[in-house]
DSSP file (Angstrom, degrees, kcal/mol; ACC not computed):
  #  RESIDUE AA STRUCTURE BP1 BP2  ACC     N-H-->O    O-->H-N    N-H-->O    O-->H-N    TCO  KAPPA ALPHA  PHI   PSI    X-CA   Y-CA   Z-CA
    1    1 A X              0   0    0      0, 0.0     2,-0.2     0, 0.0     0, 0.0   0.000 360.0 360.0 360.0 124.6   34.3   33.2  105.3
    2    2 A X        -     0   0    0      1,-0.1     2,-0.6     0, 0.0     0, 0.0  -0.750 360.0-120.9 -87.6 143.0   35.0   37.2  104.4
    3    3 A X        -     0   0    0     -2,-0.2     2,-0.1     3,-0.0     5,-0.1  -0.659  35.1-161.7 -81.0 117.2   38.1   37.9  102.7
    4    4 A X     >  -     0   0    0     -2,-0.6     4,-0.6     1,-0.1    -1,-0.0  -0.324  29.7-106.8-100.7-166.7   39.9   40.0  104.6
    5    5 A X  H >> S+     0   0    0      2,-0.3     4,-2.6     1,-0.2     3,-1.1   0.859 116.3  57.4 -95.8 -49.0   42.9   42.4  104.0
    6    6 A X  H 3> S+     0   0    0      1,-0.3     4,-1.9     2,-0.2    -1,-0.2   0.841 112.5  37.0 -42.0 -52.3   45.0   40.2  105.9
    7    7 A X  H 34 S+     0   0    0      2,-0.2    -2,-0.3     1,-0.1    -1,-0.3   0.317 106.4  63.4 -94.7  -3.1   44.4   37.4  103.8
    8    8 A X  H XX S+     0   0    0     -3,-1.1     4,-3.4    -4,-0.6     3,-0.8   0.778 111.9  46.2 -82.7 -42.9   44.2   39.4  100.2
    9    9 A X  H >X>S+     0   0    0     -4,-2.6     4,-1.6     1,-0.3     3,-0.7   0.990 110.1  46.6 -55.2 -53.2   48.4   40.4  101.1
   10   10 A X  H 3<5S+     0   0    0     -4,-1.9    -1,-0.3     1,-0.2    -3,-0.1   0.733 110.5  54.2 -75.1  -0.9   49.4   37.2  102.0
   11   11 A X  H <45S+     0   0    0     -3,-0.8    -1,-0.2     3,-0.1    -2,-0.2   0.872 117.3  39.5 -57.5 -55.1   47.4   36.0   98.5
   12   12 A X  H XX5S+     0   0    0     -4,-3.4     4,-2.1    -3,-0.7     3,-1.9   0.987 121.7  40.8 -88.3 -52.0   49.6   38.7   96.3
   13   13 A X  H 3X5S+     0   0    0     -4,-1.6     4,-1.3     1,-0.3    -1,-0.2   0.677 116.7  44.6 -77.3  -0.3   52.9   38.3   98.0
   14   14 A X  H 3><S+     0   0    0     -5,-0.7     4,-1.6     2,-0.2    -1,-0.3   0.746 115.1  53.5-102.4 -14.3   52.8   34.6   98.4
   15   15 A X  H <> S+     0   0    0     -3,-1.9     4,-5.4     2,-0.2     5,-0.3   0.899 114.5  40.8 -73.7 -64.4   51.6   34.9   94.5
   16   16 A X  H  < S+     0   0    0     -4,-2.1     4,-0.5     2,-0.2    -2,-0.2   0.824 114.3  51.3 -59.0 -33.4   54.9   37.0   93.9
   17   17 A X  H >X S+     0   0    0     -4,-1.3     3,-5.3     2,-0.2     4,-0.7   0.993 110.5  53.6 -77.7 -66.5   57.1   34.5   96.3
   18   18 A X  H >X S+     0   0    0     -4,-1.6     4,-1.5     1,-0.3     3,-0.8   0.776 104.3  51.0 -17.0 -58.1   55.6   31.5   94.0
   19   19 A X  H 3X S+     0   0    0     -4,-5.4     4,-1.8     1,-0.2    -1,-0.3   0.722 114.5  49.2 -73.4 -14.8   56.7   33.1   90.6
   20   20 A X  H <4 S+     0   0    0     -3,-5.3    -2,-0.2    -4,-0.5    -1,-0.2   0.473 109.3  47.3-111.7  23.1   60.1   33.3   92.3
   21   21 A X  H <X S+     0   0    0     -3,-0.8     4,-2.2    -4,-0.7    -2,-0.2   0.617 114.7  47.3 -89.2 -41.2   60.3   30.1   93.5
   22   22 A X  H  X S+     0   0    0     -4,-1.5     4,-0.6    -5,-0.3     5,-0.2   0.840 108.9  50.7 -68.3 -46.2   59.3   28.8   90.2
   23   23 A X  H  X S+     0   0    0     -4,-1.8     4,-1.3     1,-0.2    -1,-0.2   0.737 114.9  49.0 -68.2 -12.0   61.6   30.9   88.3
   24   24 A X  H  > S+     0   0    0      1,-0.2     4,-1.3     2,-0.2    -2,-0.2   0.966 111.1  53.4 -75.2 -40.0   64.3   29.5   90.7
   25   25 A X  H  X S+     0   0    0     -4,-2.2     4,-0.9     1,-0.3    -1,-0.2   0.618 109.7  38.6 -69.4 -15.3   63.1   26.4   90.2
   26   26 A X  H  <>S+     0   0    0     -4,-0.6     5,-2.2     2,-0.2    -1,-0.3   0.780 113.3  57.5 -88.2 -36.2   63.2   26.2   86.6
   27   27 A X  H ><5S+     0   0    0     -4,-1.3     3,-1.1     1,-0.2    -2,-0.3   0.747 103.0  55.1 -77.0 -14.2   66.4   27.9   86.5
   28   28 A X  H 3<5S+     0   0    0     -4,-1.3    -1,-0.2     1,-0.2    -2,-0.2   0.873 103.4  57.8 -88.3 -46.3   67.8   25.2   88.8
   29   29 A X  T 3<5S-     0   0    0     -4,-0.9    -1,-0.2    -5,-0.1    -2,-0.2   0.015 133.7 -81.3 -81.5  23.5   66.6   22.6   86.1
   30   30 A X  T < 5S+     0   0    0     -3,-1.1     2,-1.7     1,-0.1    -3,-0.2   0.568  86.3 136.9  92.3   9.3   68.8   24.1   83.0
   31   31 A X      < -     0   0    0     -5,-2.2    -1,-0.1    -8,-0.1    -5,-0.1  -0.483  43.3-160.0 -91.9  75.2   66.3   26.8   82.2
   32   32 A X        -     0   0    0     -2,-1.7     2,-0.1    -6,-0.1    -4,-0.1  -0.311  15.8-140.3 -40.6 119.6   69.2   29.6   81.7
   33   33 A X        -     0   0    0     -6,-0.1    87,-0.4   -10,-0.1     2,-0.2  -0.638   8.1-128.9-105.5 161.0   67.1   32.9   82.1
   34   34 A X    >>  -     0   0    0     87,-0.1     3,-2.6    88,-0.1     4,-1.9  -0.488  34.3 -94.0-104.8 179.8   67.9   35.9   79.8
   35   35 A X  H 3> S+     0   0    0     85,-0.5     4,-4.0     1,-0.3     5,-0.1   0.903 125.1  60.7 -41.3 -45.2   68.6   39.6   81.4
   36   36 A X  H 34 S+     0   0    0      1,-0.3     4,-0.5     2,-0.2    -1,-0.3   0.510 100.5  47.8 -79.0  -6.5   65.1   40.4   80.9
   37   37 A X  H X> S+     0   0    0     -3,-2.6     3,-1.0     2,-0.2     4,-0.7   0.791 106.4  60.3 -84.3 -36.8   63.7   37.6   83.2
   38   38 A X  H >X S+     0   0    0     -4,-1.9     3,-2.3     1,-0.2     4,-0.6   0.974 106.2  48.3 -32.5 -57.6   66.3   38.8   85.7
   39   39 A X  H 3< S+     0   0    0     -4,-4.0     4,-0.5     1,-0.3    -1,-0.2   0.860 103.0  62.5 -38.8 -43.5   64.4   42.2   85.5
   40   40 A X  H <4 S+     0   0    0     -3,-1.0     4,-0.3    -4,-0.5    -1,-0.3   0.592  98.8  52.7 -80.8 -13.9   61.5   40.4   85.9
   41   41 A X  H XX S+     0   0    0     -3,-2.3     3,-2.2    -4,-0.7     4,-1.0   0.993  92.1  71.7 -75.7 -70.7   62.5   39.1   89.5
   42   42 A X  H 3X S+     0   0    0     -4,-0.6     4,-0.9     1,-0.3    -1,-0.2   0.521 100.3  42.3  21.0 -68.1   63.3   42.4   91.1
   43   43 A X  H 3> S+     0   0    0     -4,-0.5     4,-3.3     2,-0.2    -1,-0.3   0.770 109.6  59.7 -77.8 -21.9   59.7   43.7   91.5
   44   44 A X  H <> S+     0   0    0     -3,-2.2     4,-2.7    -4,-0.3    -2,-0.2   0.904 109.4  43.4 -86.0 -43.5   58.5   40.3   92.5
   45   45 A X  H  X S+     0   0    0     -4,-1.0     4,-1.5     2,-0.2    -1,-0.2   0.785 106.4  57.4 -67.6 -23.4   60.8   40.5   95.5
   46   46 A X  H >X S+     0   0    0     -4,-0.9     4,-2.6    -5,-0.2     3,-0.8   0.968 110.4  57.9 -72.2 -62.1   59.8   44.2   96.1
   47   47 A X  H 3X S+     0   0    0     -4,-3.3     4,-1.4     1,-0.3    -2,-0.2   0.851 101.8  46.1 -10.8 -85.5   56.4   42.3   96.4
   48   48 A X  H 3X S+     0   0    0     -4,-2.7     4,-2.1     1,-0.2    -1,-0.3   0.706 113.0  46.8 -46.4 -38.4   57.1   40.3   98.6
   49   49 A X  H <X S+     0   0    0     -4,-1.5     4,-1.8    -3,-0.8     5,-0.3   0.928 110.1  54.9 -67.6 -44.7   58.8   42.8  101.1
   50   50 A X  H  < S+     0   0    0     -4,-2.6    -1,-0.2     1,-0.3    -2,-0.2   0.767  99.9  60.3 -71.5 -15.1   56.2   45.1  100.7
   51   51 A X  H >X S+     0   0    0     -4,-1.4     4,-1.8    -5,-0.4     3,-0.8   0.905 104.4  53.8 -79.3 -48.1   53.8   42.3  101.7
   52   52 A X  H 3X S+     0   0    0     -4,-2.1     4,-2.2     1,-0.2     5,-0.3   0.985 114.2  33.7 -23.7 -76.6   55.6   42.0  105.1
   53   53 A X  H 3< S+     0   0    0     -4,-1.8    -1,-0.2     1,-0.3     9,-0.2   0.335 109.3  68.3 -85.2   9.8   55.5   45.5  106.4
   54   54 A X  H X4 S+     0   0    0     -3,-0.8     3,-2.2    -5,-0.3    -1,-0.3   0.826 108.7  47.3 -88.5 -71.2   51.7   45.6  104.3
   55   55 A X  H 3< S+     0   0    0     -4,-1.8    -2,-0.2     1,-0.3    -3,-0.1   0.726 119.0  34.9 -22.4 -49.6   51.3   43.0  107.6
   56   56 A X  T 3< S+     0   0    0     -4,-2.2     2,-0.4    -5,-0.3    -1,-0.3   0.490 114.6  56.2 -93.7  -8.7   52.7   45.1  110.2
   57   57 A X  S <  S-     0   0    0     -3,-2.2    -1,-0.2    -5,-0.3     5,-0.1  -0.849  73.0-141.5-141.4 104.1   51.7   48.3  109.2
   58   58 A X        +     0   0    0     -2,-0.4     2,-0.3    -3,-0.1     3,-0.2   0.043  59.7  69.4 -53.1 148.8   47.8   49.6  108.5
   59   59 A X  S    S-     0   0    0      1,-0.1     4,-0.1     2,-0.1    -2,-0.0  -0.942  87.3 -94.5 117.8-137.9   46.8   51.7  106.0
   60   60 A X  S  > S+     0   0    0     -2,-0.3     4,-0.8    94,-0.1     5,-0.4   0.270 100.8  87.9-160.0  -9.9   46.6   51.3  101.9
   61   61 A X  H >> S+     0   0    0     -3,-0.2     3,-4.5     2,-0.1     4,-3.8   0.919  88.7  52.6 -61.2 -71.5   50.3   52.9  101.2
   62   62 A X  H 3> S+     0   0    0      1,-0.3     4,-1.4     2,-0.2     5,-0.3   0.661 113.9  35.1  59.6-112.0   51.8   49.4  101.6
   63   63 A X  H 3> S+     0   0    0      2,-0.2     4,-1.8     1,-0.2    -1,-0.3   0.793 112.4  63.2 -43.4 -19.0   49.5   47.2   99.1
   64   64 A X  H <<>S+     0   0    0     -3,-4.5     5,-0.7    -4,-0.8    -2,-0.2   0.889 110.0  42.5 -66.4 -48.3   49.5   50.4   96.7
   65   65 A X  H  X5S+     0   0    0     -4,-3.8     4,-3.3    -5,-0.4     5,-0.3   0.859 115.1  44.7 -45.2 -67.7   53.4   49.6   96.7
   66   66 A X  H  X5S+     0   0    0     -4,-1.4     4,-2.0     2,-0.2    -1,-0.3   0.836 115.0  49.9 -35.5 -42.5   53.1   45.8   96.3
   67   67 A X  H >X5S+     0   0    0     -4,-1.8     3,-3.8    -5,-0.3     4,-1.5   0.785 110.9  54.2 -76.4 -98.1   50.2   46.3   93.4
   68   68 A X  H 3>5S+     0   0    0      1,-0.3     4,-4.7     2,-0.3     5,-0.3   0.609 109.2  42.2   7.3 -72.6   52.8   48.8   91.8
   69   69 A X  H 3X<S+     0   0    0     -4,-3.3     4,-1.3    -5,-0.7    -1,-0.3   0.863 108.4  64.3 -70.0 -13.2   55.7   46.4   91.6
   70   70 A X  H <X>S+     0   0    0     -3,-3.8     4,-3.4    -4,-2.0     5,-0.5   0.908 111.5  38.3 -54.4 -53.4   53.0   43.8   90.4
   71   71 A X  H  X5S+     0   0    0     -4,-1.5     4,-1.8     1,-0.3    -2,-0.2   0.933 104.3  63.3 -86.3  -9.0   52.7   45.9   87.6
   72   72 A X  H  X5S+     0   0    0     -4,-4.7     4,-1.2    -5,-0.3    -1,-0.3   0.796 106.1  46.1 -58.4 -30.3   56.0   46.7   87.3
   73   73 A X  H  X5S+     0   0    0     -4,-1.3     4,-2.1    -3,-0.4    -1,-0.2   0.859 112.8  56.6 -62.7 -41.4   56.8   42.8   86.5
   74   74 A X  H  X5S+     0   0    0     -4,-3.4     4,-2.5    68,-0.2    -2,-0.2   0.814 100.6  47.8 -88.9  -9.2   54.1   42.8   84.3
   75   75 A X  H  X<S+     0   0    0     -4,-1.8     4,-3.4    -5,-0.5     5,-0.2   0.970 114.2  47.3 -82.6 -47.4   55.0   45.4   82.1
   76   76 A X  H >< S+     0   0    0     -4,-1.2     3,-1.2     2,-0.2     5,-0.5   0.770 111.0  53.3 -37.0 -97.4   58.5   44.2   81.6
   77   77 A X  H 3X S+     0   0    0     -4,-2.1     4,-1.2     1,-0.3    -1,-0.2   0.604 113.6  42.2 -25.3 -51.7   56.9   40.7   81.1
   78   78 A X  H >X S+     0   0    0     -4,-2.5     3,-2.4     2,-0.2     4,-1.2   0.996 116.2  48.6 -57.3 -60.3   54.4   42.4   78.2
   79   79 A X  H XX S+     0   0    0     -4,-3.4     3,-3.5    -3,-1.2     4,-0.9   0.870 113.7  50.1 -42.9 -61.8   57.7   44.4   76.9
   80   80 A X  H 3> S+     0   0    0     -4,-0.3     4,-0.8     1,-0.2    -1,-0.3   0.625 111.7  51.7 -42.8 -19.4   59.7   40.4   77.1
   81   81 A X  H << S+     0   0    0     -3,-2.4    -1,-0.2    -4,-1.2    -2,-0.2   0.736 106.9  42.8-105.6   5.0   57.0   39.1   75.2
   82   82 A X  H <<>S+     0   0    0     -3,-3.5     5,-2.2    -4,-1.2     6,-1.4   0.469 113.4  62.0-106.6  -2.0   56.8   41.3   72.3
   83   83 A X  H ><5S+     0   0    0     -4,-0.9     3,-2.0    -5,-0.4     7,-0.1   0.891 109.0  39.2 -52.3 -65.4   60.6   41.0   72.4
   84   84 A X  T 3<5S+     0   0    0     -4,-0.8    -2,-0.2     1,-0.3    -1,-0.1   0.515 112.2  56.0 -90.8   9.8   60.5   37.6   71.8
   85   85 A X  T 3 5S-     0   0    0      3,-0.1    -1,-0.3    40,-0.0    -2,-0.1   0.148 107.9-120.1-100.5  11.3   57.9   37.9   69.5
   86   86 A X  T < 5S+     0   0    0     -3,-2.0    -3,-0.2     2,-0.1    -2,-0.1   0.620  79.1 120.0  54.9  19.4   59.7   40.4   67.2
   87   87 A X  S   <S+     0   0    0     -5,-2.2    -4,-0.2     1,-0.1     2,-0.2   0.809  77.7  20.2 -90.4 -14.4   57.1   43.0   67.7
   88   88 A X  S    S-     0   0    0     -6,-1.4     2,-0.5    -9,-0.2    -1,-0.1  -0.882  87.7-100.6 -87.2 141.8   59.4   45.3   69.1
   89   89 A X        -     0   0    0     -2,-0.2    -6,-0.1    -3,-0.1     3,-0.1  -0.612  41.3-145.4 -91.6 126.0   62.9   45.9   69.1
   90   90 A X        -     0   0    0     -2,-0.5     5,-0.2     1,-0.2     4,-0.1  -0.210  39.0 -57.0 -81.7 158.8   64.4   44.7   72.4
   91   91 A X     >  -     0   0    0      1,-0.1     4,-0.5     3,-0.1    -1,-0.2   0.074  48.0-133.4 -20.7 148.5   67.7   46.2   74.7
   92   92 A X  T >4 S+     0   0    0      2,-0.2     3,-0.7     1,-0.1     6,-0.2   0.810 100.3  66.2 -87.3 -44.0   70.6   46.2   72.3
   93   93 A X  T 34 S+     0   0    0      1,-0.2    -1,-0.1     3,-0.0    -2,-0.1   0.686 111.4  25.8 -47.5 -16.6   72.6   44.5   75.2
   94   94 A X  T 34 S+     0   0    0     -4,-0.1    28,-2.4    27,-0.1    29,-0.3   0.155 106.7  94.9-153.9  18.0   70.7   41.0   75.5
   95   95 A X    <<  -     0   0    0     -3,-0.7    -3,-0.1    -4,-0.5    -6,-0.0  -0.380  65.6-137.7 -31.1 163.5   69.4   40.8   71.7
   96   96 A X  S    S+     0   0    0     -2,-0.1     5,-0.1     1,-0.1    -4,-0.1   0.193  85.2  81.7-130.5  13.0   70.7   39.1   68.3
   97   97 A X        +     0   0    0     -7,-0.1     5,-0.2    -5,-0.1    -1,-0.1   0.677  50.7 114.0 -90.7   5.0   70.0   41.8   65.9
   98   98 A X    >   -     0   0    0      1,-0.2     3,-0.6    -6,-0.2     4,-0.3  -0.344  59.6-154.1 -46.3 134.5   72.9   43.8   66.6
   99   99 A X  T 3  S+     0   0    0      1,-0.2    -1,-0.2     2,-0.1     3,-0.1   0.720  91.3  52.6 -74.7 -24.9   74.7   43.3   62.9
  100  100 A X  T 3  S+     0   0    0      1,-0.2    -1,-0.2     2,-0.1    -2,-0.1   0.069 122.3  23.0-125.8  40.8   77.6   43.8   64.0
  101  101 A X  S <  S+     0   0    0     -3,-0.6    -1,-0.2    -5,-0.1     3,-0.2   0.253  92.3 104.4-157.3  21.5   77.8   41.1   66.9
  102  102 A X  S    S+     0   0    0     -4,-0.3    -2,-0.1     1,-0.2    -3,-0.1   0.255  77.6  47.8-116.0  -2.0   75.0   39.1   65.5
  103  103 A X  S    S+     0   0    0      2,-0.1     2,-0.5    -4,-0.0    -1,-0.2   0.244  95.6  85.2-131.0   5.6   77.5   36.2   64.1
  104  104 A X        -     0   0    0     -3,-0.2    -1,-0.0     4,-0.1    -3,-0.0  -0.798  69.4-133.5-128.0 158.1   79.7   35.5   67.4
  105  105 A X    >>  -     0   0    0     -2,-0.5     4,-3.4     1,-0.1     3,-1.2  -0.017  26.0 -87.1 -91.1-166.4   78.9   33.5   69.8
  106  106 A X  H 3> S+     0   0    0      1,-0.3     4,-1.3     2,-0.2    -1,-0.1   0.797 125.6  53.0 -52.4 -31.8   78.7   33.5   73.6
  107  107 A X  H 34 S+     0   0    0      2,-0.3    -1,-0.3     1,-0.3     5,-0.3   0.601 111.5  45.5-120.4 -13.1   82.1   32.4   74.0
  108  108 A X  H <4 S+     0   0    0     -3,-1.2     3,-0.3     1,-0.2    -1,-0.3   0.708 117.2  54.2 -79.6 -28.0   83.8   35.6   71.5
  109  109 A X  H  < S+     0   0    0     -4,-3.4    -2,-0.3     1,-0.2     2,-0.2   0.900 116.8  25.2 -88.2 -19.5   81.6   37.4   73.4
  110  110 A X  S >< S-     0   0    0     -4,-1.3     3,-0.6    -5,-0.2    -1,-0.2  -0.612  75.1-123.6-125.2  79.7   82.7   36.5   76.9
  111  111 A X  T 3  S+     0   0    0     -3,-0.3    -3,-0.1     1,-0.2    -4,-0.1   0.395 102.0   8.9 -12.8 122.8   85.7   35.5   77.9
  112  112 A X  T >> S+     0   0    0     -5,-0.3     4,-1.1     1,-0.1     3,-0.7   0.782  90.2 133.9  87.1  11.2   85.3   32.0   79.8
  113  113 A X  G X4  +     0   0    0     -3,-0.6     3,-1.0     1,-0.3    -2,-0.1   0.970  65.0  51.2 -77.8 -44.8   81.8   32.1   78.6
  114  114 A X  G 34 S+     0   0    0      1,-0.2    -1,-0.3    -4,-0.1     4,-0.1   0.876 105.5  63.8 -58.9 -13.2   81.7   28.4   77.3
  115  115 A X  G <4 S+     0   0    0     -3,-0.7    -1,-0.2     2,-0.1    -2,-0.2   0.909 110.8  28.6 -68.8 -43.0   83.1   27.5   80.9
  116  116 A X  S << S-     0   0    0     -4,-1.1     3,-0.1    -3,-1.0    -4,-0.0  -0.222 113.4 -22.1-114.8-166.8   80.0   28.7   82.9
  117  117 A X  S    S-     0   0    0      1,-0.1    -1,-0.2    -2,-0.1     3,-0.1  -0.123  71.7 -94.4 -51.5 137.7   76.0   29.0   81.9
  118  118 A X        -     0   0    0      1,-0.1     2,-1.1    -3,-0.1    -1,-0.1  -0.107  40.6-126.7 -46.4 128.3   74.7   29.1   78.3
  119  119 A X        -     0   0    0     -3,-0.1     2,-0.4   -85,-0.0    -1,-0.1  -0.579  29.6-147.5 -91.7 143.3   74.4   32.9   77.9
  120  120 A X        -     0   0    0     -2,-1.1   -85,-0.5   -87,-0.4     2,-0.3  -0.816   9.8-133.7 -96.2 125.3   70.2   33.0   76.7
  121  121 A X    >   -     0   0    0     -2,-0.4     3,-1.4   -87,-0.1   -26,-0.2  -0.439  14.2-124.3 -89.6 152.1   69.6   36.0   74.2
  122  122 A X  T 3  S+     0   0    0    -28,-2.4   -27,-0.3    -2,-0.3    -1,-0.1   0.990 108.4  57.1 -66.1 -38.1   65.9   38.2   75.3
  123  123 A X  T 3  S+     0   0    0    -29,-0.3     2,-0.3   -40,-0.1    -1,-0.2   0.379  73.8 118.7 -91.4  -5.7   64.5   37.6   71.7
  124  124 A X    <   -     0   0    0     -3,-1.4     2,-0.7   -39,-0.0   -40,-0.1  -0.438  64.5-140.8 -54.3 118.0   64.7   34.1   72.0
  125  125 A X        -     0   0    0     -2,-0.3    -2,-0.1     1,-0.1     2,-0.1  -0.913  25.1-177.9-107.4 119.4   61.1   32.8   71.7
  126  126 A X        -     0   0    0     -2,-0.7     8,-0.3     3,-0.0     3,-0.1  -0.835  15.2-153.8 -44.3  42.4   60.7   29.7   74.4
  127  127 A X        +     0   0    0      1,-0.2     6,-0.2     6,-0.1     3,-0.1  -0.305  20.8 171.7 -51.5 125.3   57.5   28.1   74.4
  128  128 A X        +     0   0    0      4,-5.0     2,-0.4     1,-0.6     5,-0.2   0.715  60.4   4.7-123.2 -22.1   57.2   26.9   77.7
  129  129 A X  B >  S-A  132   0A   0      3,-1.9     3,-2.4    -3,-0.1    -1,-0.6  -0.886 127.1 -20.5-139.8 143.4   53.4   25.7   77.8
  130  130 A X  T 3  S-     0   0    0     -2,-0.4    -2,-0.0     1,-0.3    -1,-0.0   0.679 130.0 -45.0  74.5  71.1   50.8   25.4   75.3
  131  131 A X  T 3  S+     0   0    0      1,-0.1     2,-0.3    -3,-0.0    -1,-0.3   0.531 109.4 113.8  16.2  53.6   52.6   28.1   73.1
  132  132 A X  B <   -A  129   0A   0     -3,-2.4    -4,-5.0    -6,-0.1    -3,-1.9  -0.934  61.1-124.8-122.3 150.3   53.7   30.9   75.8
  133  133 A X        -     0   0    0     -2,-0.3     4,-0.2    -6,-0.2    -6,-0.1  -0.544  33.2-111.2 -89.2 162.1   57.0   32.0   77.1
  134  134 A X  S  > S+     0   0    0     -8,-0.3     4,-2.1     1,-0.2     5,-0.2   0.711 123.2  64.0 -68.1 -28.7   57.5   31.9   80.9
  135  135 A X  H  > S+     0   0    0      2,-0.2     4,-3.4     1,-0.2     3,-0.3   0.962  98.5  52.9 -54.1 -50.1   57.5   35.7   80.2
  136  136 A X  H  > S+     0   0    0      1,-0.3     4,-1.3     2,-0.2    -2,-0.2   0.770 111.0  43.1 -65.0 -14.6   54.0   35.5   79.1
  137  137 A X  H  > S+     0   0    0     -4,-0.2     4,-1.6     2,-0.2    -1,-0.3   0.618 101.7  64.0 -99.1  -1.1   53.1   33.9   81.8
  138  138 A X  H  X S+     0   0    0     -4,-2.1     4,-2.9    -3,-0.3    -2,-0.2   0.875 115.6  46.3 -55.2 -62.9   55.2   36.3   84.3
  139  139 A X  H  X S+     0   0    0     -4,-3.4     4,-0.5     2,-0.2    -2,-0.2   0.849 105.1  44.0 -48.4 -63.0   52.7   38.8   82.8
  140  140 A X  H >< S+     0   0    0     -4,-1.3     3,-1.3     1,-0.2     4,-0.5   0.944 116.4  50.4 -68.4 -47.8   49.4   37.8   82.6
  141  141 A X  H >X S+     0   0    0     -4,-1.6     4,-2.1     1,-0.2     3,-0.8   0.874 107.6  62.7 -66.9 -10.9   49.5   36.2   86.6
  142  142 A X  H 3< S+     0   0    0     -4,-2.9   -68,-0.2     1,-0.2    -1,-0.2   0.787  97.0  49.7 -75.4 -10.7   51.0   39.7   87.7
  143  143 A X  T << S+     0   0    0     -3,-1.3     4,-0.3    -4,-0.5     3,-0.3   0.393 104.8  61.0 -99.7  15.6   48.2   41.6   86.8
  144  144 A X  T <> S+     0   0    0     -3,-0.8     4,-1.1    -4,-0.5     2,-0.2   0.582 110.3  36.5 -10.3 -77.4   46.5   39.2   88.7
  145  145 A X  T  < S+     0   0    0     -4,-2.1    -1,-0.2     2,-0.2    -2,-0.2  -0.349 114.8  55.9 -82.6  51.3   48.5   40.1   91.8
  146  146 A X  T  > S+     0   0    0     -3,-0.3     4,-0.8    -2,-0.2     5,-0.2  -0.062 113.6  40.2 -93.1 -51.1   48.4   43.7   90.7
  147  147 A X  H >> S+     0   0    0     -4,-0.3     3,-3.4     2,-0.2     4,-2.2   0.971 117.2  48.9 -42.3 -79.5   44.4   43.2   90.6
  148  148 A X  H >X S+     0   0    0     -4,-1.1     4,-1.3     1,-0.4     3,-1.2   0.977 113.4  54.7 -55.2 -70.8   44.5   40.8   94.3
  149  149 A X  H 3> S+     0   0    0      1,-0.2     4,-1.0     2,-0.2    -1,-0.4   0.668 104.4  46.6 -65.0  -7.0   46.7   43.9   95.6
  150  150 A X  H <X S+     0   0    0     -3,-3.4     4,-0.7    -4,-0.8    -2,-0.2   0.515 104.4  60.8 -70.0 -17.1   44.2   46.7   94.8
  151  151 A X  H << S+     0   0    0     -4,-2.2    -2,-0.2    -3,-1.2    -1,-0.2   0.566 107.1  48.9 -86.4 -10.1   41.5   44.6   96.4
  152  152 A X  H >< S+     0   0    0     -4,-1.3     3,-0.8     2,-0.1    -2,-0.2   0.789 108.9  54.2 -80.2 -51.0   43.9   44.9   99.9
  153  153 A X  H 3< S+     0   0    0     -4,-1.0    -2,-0.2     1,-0.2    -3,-0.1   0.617 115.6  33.7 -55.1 -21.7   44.3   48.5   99.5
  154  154 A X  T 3< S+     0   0    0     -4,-0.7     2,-0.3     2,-0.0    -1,-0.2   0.240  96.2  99.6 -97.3   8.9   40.7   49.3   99.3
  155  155 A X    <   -     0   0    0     -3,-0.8     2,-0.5  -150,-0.1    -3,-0.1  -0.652  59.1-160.2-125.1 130.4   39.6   46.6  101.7
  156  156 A X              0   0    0     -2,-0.3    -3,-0.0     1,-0.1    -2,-0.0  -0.855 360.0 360.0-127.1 114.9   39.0   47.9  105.4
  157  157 A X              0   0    0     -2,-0.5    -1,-0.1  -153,-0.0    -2,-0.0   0.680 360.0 360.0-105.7 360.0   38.9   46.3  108.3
């Protein structure tokens, strides 16, 4: 069976729908996500649209776009894991080094905060399998799909 063009989009955007099913799905089951997996969503959904109109519309712009917001997920995902790995210093806004906000908790920090979801700091390190964060794995499968969506763009049928 040849892999065709048709079938490398619906591979990366059903890849990109997956990871935001998953993240829904996690998040549904008490996994509070921190700003920076919100970020992470964004491009995955861009994905996906652009995997539509990649369907309906010939030509290589299309997948360039989808592979583009693939890597856009994944470079946030690399930034979010050297975040939470302390190797870099992360957004001041959704960090715990701040010094001088670094000792009050959600609920000084947000009115009503203890009422509604635990607010999750980016620097938090979250082993979620076999000692990677769900960032790290946001990363490595989007260059994956970034990969799967250059192979659409070149791919002629």
């Amino acid at each position: 069976m040849p892999v065709t063009r048709q079938f490398l989009i619906i591979l990366a955007a059903g890849g990109s729908l997956a990871l935001l099913a998953a993240a829904f799905f996690f998040q549904a089951l008490g996994w509070a996500p921190c700003a920076m997996c919100l970020w992470q969503r964004w491009p995955h959904a861009a994905a996906v649209v652009f995997g539509g109109a990649a369907l309906a519309i010939s030509g290589p712009m299309m997948p360039l776009l989808g592979g583009l917001s693939a890597l856009t997920t994944a470079g946030i995902g690399v930034y979010h894991s050297g975040v939470e790995r302390k190797w870099w210093a992360g957004p001041d806004s959704c960090t715990g080094g701040s010094e001088d906000l670094g000792g009050l908790g959600g609920d000084a920090l947000l009115p009503g905060a203890s009422e509604g979801p635990a607010l999750v700091l980016c620097d938090s390190f979250e082993p979620f399998l076999f000692g990677l964060t769900m960032a790290n794995y946001n990363a490595f499968a989007s260059l994956g799909l970034a990969v799967i969506w250059a192979m659409a763009a070149l791919k002629r049928d």
